[in-house]
N, C-alpha and C positions, 0 to 999 in steps of 0.2 A: 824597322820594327824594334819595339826593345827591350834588351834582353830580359829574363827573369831569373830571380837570384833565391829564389826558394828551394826548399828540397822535397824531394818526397815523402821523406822523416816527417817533415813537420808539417805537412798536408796531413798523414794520417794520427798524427798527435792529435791536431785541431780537431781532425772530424770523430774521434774520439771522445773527445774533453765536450764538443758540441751534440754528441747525440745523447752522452749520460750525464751533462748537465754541470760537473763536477770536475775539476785538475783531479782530484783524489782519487774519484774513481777511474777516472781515466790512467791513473798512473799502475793502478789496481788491475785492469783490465791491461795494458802495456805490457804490464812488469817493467816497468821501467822508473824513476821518482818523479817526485811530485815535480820536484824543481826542474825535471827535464821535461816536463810536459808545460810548466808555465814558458819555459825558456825559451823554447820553440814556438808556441803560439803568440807570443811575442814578438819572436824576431818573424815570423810569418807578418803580424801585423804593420810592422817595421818597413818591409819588404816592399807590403802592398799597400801602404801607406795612408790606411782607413782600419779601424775599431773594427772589431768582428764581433767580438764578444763583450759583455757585458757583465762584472765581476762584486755581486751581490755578497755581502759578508754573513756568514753562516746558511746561506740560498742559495750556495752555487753560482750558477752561469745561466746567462740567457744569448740568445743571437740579436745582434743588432738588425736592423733589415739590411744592408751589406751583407752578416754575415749570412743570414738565408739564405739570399741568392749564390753567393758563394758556395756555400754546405749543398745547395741543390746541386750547381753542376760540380759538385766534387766528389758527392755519389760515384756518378755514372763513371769517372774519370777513374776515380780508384776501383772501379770493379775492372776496367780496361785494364790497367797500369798488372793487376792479377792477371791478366786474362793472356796480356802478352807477356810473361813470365813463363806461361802455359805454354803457348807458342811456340817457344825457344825450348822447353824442354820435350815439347812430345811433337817437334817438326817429323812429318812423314809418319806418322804412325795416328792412332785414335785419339776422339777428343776423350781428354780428360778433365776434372777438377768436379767442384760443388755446383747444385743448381737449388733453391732453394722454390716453390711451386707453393703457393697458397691455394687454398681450395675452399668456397662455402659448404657450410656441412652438410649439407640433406643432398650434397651433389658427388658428395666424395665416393659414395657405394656404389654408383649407379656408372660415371662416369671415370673417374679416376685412375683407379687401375689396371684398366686397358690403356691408360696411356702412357701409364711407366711402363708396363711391360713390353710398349711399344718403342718406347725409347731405349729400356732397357738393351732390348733384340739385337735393338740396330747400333749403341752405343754403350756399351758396357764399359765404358771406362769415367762415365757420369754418374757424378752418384748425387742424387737428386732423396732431398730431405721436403717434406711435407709442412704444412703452418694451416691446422684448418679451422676458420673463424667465420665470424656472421659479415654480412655485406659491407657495414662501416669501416669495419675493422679491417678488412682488407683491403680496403682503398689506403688506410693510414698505412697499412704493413708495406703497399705498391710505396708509397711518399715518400717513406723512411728510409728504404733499401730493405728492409725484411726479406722480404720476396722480391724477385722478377718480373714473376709471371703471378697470374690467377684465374680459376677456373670459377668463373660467378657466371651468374644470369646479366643480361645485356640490358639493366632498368640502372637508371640513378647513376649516371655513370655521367662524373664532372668532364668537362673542356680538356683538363692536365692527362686524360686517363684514354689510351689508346686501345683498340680490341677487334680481335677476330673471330668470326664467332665459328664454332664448331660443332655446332646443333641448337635444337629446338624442342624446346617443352612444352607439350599442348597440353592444357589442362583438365582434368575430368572429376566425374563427382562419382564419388566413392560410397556405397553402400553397403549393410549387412547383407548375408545371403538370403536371407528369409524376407526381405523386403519388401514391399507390394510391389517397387518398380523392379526389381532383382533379376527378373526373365529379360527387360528391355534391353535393348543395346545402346540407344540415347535417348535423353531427355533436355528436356528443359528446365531452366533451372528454376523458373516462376513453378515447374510440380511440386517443389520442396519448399516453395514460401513461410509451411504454417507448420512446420515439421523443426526439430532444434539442430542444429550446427557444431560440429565440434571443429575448430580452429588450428592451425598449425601456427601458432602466435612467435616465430623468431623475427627481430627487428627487421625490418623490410617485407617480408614472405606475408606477416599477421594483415598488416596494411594493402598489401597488393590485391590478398586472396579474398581477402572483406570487399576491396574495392571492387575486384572483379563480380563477384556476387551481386552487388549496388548497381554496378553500369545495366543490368540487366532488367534494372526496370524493380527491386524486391532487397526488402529490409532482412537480412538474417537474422535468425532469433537464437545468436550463440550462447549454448549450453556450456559448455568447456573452450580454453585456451591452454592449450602446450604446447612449450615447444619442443617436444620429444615426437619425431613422424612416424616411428613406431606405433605410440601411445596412441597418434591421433587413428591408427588404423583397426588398435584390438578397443578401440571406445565404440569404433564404429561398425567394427563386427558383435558387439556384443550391445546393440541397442541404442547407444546412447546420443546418434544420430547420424545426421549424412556430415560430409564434407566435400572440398573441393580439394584434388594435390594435383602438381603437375609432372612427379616423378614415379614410372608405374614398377612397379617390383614385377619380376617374372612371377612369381608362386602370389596366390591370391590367400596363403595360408600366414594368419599373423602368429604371431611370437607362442602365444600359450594354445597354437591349435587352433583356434576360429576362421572361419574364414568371410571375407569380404568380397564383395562385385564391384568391376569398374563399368561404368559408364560413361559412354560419349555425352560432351555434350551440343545440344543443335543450338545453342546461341553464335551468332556469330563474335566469338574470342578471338582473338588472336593469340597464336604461343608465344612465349617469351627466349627467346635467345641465349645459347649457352653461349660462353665466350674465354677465351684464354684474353687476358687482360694483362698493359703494361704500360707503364708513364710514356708518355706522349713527348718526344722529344728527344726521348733518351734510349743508344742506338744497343739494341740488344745483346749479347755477349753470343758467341760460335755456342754455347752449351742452351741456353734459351732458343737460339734459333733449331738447335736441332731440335729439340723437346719441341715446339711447334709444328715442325714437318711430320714428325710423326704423330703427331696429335691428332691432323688433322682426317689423313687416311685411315687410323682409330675409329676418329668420330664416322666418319662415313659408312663404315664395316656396321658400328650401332644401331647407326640409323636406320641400315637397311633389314640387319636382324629385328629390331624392335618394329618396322612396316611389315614385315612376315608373319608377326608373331600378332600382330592386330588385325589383319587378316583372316 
């Protein structure tokens, strides 16, 4: 086998200079100079005896596809290379260090923080920082190394992108209280064909919750599009029509006092999957895995209050 003559140093020079695009910034973010971050990505190059980088005059840096593949598994490596650092210093005792947890937004209130608390309880020496973004954008922030882990819905989810899922969102249609169907407990969604639609329009969510409407045989005739899920609840206590969400708030009392109705509905839907999500390949770090284990006895405790509470 043989040997290799690189260092540490200049693994995270490179992967540096390669995620900002820049020696400058990268020496910016180092604290270290410019000339020691070219120096190094150099002699790294030297080393492994192939271009990584690609050196654009006044545009920075780009990766060559070497160095992609590269930058991919040198992620995972230096979050390890940290992780056993960790190791050595807190043998025998609790896990410590950062965990950084992405979350999609209409999930984060509902879901969320029963699961820090739950990690918390059991590992107080993790200190786990939040990233809460819409569906695309947490697949990018999984690629990048942003995050670890992420808490999304179980749709749209590439080949590279691994997941466990930790509940399930059935979906229902949400009326005012005064509604004609308001006394019912479910409907059908063809009752609301001719009646207007207020939307939950966030990238993925607008498109699902449209489509799910459409499979059912019925053209919606949306009034409003927000993405605020607040908004879309005091529109729909105060008139402005029905919707469909998949995430049920305990209190049926929106933001300024009104209140709304949920309803089942008797289409055959399917719920959508919540899921703790992470790159596919790349082997989790001791602080991720526990934030999983406790995730997931979390999610179960929900599940069964929220089966009670629909009852």
């Amino acid at each position: 086998m043989a040997e290799v003559g690189f260092t540490l140093t200049q693994l995270r020079y490179f992967a540096a200079a390669a995620e900002l695009g820049s020696m400058t910034a990268a020496s910016r973010e180092l604290m270290v100079s410019q000339s020691a971050v070219s120096t190094a990505v150099a002699q790294l190059e030297k080393e492994l005896g192939v271009q990584l980088l690609l050196r654009h005059h006044a545009r920075g840096l780009t990766l060559t596809a070497a160095g992609e593949a590269f930058h991919r598994e040198l992620r995972s490596y230096l979050v390890h290379t940290t992780e056993l650092a960790e190791v050595a210093r807190s043998a025998g005792q609790a896990l410590l260090g950062d965990l950084v947890v992405g979350c999609f937004t209409t999930l984060g209130p509902f879901e969320l923080p029963r699961m820090l608390a739950a990690c918390e309880a059991e590992h107080p020496g993790i200190r786990i920082s939040v990233v809460e973004e819409e569906h695309a954008a947490l697949k990018q922030a999984l690629r990048s190394g942003r995050c670890e882990l992420a808490l999304m819905y179980g749709y749209d989810l590439d080949d590279d992108i691994d997941h466990v899922r930790v509940g399930l969102a059935a979906p229902y249609v949400l009326v005012a209280k005064g509604h004609r169907l308001a006394r019912r407990k479910r409907v059908r969604l063809a009752e609301l064909a001719e009646e207007p639609m207020v939307l939950l329009d966030l990238p993925h969510s607008g498109p699902y919750l449209e489509g799910l409407v459409r499979s059912t045989g019925i053209r919606p005739r949306i009034r409003h599009r927000t993405a605020g899920f607040e908004t879309v609840r005091s529109m729909v206590a105060h008139g402005q029509g029905w919707s469909v969400l998949n995430q049920r708030p305990a209190s049926t009392m929106t933001y300024d006092g009104a209140e709304v109705v949920h309803l089942e509905i008797s289409d055959p839907i399917a719920p959508l999957e919540i899921v703790l999500a992470s790159m596919k390949g790349v082997r989790l770090t001791a602080r991720a895995q526990a934030f999983l284990r406790s995730a997931l006895p979390s999610a179960r405790r929900r599940s069964s209050v929220g089966s009670a509470h629909e009852r």
